[in-house]
ZAPA-744759 format. One record per residue: residue in three letters; y, x, z of N, C-alpha, C in turn. Coordinates in steps of 0.1 Angstrom, whole numbers. Layout:
% residues N
R type  n_yy  n_xx  n_zz ca_yy ca_xx ca_zz  c_yy  c_xx  c_zz
R  ALA     Y     X     Z     Y     X     Z     Y     X     Z
...
//
This chain:
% residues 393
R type  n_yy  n_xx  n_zz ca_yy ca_xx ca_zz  c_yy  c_xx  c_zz
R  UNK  -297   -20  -218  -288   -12  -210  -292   -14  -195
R  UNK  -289    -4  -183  -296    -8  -168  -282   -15  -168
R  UNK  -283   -16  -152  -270   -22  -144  -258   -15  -150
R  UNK  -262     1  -150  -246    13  -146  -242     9  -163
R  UNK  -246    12  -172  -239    11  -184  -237    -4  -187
R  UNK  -242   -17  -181  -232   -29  -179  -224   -31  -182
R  UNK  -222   -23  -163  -207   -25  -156  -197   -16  -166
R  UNK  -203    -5  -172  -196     3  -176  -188    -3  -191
R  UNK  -197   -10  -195  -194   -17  -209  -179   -28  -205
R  UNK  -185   -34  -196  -180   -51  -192  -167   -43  -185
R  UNK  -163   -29  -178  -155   -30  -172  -140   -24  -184
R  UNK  -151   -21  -191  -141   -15  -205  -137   -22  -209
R  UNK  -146   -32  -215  -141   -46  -222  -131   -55  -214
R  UNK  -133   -61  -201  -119   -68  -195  -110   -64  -184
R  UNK  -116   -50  -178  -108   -45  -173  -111   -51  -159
R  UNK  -118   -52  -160  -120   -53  -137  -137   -56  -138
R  UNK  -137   -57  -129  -151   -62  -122  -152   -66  -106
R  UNK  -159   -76  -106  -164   -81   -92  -177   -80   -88
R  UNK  -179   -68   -83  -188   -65   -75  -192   -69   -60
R  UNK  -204   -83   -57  -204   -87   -55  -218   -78   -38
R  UNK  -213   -81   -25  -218   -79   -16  -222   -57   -16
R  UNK  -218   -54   -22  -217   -41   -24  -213   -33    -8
R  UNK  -205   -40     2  -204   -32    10  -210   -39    21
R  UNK  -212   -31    30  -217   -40    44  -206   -44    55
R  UNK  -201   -60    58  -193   -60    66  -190   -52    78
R  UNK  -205   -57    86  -198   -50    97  -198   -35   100
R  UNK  -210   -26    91  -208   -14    91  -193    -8    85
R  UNK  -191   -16    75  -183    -7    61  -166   -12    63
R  UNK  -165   -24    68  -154   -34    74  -146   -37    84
R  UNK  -157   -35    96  -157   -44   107  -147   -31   114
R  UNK  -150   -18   109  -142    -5   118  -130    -8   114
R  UNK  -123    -7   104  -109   -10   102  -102   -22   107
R  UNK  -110   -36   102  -105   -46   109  -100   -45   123
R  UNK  -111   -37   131  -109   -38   147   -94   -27   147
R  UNK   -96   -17   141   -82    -4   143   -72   -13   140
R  UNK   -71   -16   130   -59   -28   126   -54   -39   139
R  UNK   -66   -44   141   -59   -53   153   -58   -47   167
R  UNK   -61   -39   169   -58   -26   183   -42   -21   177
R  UNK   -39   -16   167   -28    -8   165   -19   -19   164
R  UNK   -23   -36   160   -11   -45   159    -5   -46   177
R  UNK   -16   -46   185    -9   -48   196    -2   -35   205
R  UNK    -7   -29   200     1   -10   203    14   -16   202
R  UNK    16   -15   187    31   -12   178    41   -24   184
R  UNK    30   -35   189    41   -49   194    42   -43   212
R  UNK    36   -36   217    43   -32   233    49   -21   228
R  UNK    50   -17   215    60    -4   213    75    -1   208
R  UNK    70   -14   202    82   -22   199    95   -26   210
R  UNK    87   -31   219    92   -41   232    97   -32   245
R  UNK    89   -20   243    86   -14   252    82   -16   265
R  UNK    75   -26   262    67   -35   275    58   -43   265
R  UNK    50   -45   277    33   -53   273    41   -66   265
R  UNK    30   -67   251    38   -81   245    38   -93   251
R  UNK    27   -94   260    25  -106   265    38  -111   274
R  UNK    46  -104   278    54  -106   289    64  -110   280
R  UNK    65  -105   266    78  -119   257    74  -122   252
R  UNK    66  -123   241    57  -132   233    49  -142   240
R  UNK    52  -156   239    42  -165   250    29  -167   245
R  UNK    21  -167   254     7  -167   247     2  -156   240
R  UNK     7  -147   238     4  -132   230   -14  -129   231
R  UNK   -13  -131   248   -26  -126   250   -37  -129   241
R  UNK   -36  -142   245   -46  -153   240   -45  -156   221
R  UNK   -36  -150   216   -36  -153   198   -48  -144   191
R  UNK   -50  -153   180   -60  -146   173   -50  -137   163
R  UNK   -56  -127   154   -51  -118   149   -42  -119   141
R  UNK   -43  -134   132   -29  -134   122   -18  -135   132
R  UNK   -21  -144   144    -6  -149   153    -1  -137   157
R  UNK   -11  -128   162    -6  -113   169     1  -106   157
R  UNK    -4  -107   147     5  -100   135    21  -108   132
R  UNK    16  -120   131    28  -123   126    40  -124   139
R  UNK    38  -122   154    44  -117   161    50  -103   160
R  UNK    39   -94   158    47   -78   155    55   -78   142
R  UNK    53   -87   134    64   -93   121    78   -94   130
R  UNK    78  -106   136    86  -111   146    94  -102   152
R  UNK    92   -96   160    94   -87   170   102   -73   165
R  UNK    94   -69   151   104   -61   145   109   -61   133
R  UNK   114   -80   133   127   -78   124   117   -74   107
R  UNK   103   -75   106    98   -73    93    97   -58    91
R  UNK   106   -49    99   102   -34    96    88   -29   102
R  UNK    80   -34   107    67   -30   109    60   -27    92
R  UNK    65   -34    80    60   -31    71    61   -19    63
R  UNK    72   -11    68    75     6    63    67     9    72
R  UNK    60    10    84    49    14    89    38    14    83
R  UNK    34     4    84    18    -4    81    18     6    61
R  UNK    28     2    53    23     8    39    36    12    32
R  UNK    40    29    40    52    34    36    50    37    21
R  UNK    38    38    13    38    41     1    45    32   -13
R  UNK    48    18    -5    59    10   -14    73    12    -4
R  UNK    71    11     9    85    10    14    95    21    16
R  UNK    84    35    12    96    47    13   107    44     1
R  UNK   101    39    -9   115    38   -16   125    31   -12
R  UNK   128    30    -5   137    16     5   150    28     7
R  UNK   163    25     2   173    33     5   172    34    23
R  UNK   171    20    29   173    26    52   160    29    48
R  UNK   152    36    46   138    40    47   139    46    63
R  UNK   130    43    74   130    58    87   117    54    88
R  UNK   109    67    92    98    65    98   100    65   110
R  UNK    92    59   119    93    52   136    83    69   140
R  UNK    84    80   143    82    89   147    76    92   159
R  UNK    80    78   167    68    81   182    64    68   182
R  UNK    58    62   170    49    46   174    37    52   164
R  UNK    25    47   175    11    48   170    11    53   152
R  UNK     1    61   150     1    61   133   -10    53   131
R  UNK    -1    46   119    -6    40   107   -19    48   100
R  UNK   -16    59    96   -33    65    91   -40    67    98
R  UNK   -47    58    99   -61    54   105   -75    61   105
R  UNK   -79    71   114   -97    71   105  -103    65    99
R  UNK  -103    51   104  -116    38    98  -103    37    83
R  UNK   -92    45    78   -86    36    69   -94    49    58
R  UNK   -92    62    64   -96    71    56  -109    76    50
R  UNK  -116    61    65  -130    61    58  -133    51    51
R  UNK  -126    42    53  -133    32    39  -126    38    26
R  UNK  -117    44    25  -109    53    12  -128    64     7
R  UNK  -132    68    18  -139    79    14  -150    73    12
R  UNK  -155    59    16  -167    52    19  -182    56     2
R  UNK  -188    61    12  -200    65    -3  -206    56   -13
R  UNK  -204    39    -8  -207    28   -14  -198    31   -25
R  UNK  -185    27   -19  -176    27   -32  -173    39   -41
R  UNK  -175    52   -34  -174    62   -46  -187    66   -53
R  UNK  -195    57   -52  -208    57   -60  -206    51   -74
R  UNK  -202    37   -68  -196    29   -80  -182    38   -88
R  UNK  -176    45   -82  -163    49   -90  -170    60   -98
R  UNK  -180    63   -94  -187    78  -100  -192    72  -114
R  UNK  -196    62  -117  -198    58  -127  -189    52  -137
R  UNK  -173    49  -133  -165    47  -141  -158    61  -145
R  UNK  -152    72  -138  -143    80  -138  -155    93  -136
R  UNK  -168    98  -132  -174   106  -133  -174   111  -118
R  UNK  -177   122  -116  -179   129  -103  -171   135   -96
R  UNK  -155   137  -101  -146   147   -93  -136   136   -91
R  UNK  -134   130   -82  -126   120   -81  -113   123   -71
R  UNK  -102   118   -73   -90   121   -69   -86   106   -61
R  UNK   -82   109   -47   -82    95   -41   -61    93   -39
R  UNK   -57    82   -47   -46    81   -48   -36    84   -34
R  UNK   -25    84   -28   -19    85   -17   -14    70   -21
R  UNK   -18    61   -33   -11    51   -34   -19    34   -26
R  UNK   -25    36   -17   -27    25   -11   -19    14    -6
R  UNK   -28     0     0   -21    -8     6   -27   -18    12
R  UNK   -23   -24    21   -28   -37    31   -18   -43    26
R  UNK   -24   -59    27   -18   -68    25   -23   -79    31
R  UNK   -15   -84    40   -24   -95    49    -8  -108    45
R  UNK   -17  -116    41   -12  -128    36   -14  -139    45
R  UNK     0  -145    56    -2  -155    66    -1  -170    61
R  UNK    -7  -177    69    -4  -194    65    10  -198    69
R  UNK    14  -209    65    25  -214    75    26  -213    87
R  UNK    13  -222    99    17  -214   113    23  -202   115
R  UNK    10  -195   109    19  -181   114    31  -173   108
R  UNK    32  -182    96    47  -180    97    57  -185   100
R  UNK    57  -199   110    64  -204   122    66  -193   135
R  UNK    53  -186   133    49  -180   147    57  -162   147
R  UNK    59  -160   133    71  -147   131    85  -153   135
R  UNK    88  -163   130   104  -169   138   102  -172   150
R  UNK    95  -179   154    92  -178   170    96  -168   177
R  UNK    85  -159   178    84  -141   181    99  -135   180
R  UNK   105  -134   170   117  -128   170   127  -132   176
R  UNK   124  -146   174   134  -156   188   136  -151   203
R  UNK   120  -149   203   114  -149   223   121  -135   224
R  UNK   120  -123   215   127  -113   218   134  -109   217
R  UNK   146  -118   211   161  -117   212   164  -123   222
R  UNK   160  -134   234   159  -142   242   157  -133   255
R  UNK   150  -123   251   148  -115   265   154  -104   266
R  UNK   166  -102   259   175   -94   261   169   -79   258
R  UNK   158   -75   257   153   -63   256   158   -58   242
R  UNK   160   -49   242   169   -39   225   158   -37   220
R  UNK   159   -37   210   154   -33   198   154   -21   191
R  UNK   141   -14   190   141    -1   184   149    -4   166
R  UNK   153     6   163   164     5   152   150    -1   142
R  UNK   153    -7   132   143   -14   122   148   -14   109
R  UNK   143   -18    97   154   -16    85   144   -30    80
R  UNK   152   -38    79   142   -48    69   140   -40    55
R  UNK   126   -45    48   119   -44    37   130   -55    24
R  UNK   132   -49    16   135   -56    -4   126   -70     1
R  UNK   134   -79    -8   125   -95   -13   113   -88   -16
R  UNK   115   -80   -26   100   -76   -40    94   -71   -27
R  UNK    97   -63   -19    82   -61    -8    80   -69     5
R  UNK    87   -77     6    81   -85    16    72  -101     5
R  UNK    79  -102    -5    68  -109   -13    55  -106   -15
R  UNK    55   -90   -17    40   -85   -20    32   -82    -9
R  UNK    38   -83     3    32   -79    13    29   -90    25
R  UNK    31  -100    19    27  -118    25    32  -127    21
R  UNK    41  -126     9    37  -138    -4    29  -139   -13
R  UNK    37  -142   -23    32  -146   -36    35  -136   -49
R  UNK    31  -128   -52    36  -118   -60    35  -119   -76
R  UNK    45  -112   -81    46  -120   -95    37  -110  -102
R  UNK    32  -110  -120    26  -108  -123    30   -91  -126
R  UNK    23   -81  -126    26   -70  -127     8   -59  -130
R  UNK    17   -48  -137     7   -38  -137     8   -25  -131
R  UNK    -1   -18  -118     4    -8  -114     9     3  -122
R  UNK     3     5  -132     6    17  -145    12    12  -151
R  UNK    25    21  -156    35    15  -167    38    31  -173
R  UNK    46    24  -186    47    35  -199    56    47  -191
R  UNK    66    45  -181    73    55  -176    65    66  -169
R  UNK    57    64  -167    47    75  -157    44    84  -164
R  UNK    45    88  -179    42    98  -188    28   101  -187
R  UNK    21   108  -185     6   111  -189     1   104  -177
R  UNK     5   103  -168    -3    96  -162    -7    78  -164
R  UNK     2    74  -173    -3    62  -180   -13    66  -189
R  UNK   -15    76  -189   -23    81  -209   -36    74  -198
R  UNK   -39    79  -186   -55    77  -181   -50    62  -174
R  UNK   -68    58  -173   -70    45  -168   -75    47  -154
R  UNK   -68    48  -144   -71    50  -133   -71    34  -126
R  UNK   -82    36  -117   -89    24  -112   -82    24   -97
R  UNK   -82     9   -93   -76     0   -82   -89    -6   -80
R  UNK   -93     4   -65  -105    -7   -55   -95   -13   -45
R  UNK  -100   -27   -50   -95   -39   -40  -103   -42   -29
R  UNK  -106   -43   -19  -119   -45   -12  -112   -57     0
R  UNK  -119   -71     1  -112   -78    11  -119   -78    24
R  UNK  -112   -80    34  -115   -76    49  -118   -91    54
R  UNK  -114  -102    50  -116  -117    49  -116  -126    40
R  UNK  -126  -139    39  -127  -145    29  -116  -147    22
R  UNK  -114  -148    10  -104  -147     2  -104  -159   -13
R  UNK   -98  -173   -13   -99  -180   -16   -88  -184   -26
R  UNK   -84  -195   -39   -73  -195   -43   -63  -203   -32
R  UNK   -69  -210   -23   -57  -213   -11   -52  -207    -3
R  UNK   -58  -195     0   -52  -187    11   -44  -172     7
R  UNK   -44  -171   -12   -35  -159   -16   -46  -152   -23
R  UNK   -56  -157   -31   -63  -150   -40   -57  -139   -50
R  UNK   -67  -129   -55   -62  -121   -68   -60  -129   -79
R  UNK   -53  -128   -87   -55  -138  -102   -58  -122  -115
R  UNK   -62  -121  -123   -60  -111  -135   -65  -119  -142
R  UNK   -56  -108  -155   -52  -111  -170   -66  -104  -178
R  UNK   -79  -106  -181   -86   -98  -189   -84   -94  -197
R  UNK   -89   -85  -201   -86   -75  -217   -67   -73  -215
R  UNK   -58   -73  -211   -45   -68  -207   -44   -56  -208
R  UNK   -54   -48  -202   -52   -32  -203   -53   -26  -214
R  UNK   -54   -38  -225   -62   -30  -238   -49   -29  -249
R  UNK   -37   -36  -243   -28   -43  -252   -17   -34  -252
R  UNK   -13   -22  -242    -1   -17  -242     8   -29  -241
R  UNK     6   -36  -232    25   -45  -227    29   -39  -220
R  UNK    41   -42  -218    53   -33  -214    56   -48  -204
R  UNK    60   -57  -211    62   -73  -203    48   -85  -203
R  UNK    48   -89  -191    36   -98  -187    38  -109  -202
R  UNK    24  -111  -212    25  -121  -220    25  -131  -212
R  UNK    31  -143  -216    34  -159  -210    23  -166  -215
R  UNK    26  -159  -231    13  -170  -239     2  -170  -234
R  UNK    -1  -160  -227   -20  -161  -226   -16  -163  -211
R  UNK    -9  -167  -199    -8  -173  -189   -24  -181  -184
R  UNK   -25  -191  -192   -38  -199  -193   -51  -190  -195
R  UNK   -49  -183  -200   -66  -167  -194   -68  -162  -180
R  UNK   -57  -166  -173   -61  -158  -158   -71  -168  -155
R  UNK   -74  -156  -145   -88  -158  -141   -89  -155  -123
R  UNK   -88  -164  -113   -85  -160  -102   -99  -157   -90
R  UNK   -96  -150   -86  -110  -142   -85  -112  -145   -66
R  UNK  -121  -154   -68  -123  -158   -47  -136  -150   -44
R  UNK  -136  -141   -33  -143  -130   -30  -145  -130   -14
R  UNK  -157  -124   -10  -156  -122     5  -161  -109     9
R  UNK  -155  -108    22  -159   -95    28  -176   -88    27
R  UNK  -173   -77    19  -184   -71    14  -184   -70     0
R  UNK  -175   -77    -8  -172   -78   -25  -164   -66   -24
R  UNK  -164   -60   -36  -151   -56   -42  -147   -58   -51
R  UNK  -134   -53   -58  -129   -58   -70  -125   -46   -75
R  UNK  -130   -41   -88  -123   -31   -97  -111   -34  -106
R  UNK  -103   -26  -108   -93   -33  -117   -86   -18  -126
R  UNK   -86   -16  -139   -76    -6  -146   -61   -10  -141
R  UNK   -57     4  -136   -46     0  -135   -32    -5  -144
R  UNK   -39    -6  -159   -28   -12  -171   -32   -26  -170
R  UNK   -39   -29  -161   -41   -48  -168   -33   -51  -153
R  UNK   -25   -65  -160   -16   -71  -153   -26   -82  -141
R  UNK   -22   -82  -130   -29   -92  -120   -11   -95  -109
R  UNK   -19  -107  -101   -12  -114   -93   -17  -117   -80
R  UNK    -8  -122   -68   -14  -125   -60    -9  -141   -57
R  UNK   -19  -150   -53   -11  -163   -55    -5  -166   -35
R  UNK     0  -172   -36     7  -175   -28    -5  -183   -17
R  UNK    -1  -181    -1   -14  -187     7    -7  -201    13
R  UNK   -12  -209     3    -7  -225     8   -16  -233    18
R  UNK   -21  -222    26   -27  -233    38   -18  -232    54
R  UNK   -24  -237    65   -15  -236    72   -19  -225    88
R  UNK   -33  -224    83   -43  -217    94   -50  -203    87
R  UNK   -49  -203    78   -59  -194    69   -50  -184    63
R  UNK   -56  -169    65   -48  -157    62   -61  -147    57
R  UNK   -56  -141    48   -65  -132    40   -55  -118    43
R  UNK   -65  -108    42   -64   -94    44   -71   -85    33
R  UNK   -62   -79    30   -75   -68    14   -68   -56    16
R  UNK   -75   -48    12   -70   -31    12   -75   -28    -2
R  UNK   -63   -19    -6   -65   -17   -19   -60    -1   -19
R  UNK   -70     8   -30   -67    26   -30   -67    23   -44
R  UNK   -56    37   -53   -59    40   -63   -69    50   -65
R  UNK   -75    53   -74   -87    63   -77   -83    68   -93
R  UNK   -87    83   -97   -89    84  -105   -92    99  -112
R  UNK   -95   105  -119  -105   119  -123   -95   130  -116
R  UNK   -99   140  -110   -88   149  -103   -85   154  -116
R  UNK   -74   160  -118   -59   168  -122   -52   153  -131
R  UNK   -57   144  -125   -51   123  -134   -45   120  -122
R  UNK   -32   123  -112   -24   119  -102   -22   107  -109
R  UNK   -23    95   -98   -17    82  -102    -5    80   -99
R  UNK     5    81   -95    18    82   -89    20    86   -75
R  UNK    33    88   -72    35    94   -60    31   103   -56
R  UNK    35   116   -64    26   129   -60    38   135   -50
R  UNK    46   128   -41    53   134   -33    46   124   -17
R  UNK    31   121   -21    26   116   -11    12   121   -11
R  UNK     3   123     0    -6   131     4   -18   124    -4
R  UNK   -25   126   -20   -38   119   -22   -45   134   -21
R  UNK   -59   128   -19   -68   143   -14   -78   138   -26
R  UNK   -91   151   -22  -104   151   -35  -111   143   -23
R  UNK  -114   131   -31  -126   124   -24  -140   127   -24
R  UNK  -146   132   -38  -154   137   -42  -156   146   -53
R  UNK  -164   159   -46  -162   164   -61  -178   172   -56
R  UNK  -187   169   -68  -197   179   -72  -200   190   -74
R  UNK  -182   195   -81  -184   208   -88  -181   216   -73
R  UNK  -171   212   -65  -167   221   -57  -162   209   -41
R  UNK  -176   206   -30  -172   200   -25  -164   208   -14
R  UNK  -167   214   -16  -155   227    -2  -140   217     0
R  UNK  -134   214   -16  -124   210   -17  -122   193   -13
R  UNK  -131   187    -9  -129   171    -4  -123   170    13
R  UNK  -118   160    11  -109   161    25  -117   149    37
R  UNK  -123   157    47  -129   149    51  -125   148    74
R  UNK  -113   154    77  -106   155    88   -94   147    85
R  UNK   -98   133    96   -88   124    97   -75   128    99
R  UNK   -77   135   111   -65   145   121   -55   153   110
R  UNK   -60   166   101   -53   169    87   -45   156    78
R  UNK   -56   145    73   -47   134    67   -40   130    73
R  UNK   -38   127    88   -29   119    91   -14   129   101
R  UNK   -18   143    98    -7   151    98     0   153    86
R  UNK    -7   157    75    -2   157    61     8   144    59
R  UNK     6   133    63     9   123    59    29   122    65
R  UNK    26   124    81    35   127    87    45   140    84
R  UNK    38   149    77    54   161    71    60   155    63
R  UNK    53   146    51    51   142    37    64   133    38
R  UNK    61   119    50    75   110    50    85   117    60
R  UNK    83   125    72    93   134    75   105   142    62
R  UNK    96   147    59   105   157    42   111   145    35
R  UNK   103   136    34   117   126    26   124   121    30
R  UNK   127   115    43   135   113    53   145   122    55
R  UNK   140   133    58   155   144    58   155   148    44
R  UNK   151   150    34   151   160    24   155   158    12
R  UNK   148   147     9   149   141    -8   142   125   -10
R  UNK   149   118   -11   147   105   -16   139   103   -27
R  UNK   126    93   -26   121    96   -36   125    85   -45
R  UNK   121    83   -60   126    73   -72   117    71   -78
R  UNK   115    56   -79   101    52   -85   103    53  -102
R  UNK    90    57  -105    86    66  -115    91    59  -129
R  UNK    91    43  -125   101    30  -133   111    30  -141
R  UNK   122    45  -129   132    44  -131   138    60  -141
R  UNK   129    64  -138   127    78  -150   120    79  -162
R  UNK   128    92  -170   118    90  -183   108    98  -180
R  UNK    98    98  -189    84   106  -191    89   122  -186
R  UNK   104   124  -195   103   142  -189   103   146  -174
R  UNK   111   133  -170   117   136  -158   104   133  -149
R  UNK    99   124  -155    83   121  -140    74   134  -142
R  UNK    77   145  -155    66   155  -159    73   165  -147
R  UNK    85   169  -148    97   179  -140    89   176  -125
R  UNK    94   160  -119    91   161  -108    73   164  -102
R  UNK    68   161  -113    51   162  -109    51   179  -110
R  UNK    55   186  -119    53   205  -119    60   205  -102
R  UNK    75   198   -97    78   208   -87    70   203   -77
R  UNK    60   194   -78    54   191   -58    42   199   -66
R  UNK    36   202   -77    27   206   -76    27   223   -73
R  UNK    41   227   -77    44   243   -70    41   239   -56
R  UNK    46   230   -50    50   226   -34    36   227   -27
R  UNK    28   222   -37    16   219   -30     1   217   -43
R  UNK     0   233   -29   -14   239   -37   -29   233   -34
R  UNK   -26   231   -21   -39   223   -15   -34   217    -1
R  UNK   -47   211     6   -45   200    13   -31   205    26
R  UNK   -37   218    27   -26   223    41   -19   225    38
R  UNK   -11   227    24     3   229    18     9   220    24
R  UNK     5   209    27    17   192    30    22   200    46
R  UNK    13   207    54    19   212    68    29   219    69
R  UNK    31   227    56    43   236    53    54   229    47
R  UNK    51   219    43    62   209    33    74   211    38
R  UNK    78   211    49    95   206    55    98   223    52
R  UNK    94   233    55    96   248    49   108   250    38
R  UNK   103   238    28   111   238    16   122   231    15
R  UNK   130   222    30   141   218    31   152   225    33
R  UNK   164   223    38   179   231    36   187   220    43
R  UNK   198   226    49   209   219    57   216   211    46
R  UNK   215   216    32   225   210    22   218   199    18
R  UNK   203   198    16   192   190    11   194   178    22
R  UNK   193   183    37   197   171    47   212   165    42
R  UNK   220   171    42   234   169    38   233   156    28
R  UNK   227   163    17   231   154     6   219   141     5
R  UNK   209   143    15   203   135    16   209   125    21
R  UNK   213   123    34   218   114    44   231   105    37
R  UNK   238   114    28   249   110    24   244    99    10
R  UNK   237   103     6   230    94    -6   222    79     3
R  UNK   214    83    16   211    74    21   224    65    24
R  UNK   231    64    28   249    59    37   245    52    21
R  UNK   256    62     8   258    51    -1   250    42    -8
R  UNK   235    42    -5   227    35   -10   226    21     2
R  UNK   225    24     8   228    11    18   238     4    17
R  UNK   249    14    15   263     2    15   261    -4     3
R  UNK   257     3    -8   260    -6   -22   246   -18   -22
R  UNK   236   -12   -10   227   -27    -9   232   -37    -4
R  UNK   240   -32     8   246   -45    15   259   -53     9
R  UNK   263   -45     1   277   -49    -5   270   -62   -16
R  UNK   254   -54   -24   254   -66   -34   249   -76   -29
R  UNK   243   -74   -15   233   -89   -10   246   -98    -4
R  UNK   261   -90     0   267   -99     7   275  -109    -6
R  UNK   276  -102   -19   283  -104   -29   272  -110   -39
R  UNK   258  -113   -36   249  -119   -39   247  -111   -54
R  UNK   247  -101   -61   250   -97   -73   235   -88   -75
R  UNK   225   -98   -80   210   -97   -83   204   -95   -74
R  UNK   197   -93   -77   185   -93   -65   177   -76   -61
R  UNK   188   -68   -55   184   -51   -54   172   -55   -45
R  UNK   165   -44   -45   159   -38   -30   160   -29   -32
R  UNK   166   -17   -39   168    -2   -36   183     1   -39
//
């Protein structure tokens, strides 16, 4: 067999692969990392509405985790409905922040589009590839810098300056999004046909990535088993996966993986992760903008204007915001995830359909929207004050 039918064998059989130096740091890496840390100090003078340096002490001079875990700081943890509304729109206070820097990034759209990696996807999933709307960053701090988020929120409650309205993030998403996250599979039986396919999770890390600083862990051969719940017994199979910038990591989205918790005190890891998978095989959230990454048969149809994705993106959590609340796919049965996938796909025929999206709102839709937001918040705050499980929606 060459290399391609390998990978192809080996990724059947346990369900990921680590593909080793595949991208080029500073060409393929180095663009996003830098947008990332330009946009962390945007959002922290945007926050403040003055330069951070003037409340955050030392701001100038921090290196990038301290700068982040200050814009942590600073807004109260809601910088993370920014950074990756695709887990936090489900948040009953869900708002999008409407005049701070966007989050969709070119350098994000281009490593999503990057030809290295849809070379390698072209050999698992074929040539017409569907790029999920379901991405994520995940930047995992040490202890300093997470002294240095309480700090930060201290210095600017201290300076009397107000606070743009913020909604803290659920436990489950601020765990996943700089703890330690429990074991889980992005694809579950509720998704209806979209569980039927094995759509792929490129992991790709932006910094070394170690089991001390919040490694991947997966479960091999998992995808092959139909669980519904993480087996315990085979606990002792993970396999935790230490990678550096320029690696990537494949993963089916039915095998269960983890992220371990970063027990150092200086050292922070960053990865970005897209779903991928065959077009007309939506991976979830088709009330969020995924475009054709590639397609052979008809590339007319690949989305390749930043400016488009990162308007599309902006009607998309606009409309849910005023319009309709969305409900993770978890909490529906198979008919109901088939119902809602027919009506966005009437909604939306192609890429510029997302520009017309709010078109299909109504004063009663705002009405009953806002009103459902009100009682979902109070019944969150009611159970966190009455301690009665652990909600985040």
């Amino acid at each position: 067999m060459d290399h391609r039918e390998d990978r192809q064998e080996l990724f059947r059989k346990q369900g990921y692969l680590v593909l080793r130096g595949v991208l080029d740091p500073e060409r393929d890496l180095k663009p996003l990392a830098d947008a990332y840390s330009g946009l962390t100090d945007e959002l922290v003078n945007w926050a403040l509405d003055t330069e951070g340096s003037s409340v955050v002490k030392g701001y100038a001079e921090m290196d990038f985790p301290n700068r982040f875990a200050s814009l942590v700081g600073v807004t109260q943890g809601g910088v993370f409905n920014h950074f990756d509304p695709t887990l936090n729109v489900y948040e009953w206070g869900y708002r999008r922040w409407r005049t701070a820097p966007s989050a969709q990034l070119p350098e994000l759209l281009g490593l999503q589009r990057n030809p290295q990696i849809l070379d390698i996807l072209e050999e698992q999933i074929g040539s017409e590839i569907w790029v999920s709307s379901g991405y994520h960053i995940n930047i995992k701090l040490g202890s300093q810098h997470l002294q240095q988020v309480t700090k930060a929120e201290s210095e600017a409650k201290e300076s009397g300056i107000k606070h743009k309205p913020v909604i803290r993030t659920g436990p489950f998403n601020e765990d996943f999004q700089m703890g330690e996250t429990r074991w889980h599979m992005d694809a579950y039986p509720g998704q209806g046909s979209e569980f039927e396919h094995n759509y792929i999770i490129a992991w790709v890390p932006l910094t070394s990535v170690t089991a001390e600083n919040g490694a991947l862990a997966v479960l091999p051969g998992s995808h092959l088993n139909g669980y519904s719940q993480f087996p315990e017994e085979r606990a002792n199979e993970a396999v935790v996966l230490e990678v550096e910038p320029g690696d990537m990591v494949l993963m089916n989205g039915k095998m269960f993986h983890k992220s371990i918790k970063n027990k150092t005190e200086s050292s922070h890891r960053v990865a970005f992760s897209t779903r991928y998978s065959p077009i007309g095989f939506r991976c979830g959230r088709c009330f969020l903008p995924g475009f054709v990454g590639r397609s052979r048969k008809e590339p007319g149809k690949e989305l390749h204007d930043p400016d488009l994705w990162r308007a599309s993106w902006d009607e998309a959590l606009d409309f849910l915001c005023r319009y309709e609340i969305p409900v993770p796919h978890i909490e529906l049965s198979v008919k109901q995830v088939d119902r809602l996938q027919e009506r966005w796909n009437k909604r939306i025929r192609n890429h510029n359909s997302w520009l017309q999206l709010n078109q299909h709102g109504s004063l009663l839709k705002s009405l009953r929207t806002r009103l459902m937001r009100f009682t979902g918040q109070l019944r969150y705050y009611l159970a966190m004050y009455f301690k009665i499980g652990r909600h985040y929606r």
